[in-house]
C-alpha positions in Angstrom: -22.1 28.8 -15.8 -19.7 30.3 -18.2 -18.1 27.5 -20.2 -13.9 28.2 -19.9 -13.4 29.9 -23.2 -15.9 32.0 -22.5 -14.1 32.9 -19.2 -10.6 33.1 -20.7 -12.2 35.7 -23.9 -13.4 38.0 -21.4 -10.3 38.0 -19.4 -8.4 38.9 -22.4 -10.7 41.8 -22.7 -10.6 43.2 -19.6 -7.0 43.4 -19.4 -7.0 45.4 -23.0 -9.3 47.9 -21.4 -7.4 48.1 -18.1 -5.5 51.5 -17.2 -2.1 50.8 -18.4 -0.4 53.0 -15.5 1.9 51.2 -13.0 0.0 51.8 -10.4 -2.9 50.7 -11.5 -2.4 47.9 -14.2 -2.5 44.4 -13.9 -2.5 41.1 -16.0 -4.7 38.7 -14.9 -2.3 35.4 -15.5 1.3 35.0 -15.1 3.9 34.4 -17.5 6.3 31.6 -16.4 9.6 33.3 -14.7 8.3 36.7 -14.8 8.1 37.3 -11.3 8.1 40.9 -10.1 7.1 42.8 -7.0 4.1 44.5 -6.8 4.0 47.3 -4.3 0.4 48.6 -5.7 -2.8 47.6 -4.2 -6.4 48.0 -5.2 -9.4 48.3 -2.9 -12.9 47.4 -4.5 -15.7 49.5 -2.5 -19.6 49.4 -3.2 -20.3 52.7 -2.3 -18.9 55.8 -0.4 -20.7 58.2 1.2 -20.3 61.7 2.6 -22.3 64.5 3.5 -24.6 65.6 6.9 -25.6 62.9 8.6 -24.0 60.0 7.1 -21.9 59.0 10.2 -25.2 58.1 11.7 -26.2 55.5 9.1 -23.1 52.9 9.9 -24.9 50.8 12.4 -27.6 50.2 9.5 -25.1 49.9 6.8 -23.1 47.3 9.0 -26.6 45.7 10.0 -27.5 45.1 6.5 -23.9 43.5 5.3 -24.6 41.1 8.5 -21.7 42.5 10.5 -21.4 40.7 13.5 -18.5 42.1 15.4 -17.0 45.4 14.6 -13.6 46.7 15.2 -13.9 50.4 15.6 -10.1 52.1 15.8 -10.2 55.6 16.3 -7.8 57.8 19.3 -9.3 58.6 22.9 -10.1 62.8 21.8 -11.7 61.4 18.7 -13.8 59.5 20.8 -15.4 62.4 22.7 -15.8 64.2 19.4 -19.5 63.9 17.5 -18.9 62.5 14.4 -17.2 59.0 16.6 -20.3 59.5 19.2 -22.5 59.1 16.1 -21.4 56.4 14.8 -21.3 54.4 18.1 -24.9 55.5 18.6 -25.7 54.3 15.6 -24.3 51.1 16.1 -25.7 50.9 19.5 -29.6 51.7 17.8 -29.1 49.1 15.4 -28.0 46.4 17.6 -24.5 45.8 16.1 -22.0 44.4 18.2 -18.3 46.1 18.2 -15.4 47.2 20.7 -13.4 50.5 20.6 -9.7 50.6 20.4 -8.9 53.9 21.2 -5.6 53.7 22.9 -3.7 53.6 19.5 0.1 55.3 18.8 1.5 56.2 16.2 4.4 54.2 14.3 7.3 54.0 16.7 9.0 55.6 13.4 7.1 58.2 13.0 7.2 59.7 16.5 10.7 61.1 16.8 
């Protein structure tokens, strides 16, 4: 294990070599009273895919993470469509446990 020097020097570099945009940008300790809100988020993702046939790979891709129970959100016509059918094939052919919520709305807001 990393002895805590070691730990705080390379935490020191990263955040010289992070992206200095708002959006973006972060420090990774906080200064005492500097409090702000933060309405940026970051998502870390291994890998994302696209292209023919890819749709058809989730069951394994969630098989191999050890999914157990998958939440799959889509809306009823999406669900007759075949890019959803694939993917709940796929799930089905790998053995992957999951429920469809298909009767979703849109944001009370948003629907006037």
């Amino acid at each position: 294990m990393a002895g805590r020097d070691r730990i705080f020097h390379l935490l020191r570099q990263l955040e010289r070599a992070a992206c200095r945009c708002p959006a973006h940008s972060h420090t990774f300790h906080q200064a005492a009273g500097d409090r702000k809100t933060d309405y940026a988020f970051e998502m870390a993702s291994s890998n994302i895919r696209y292209g023919a046939g890819v749709s058809a790979e989730v069951g394994m891709d969630l098989q191999n993470l050890g999914a157990q129970n998958v939440c799959l959100m889509t809306d009823r016509t999406l669900t007759r469509l075949p890019p959803v059918q694939a993917v709940l094939e796929s799930l089905v052919r790998n053995r992957v446990h999951f429920q469809v919520f298909d009767d979703v709305r849109v944001e009370p807001s948003d629907s006037r």
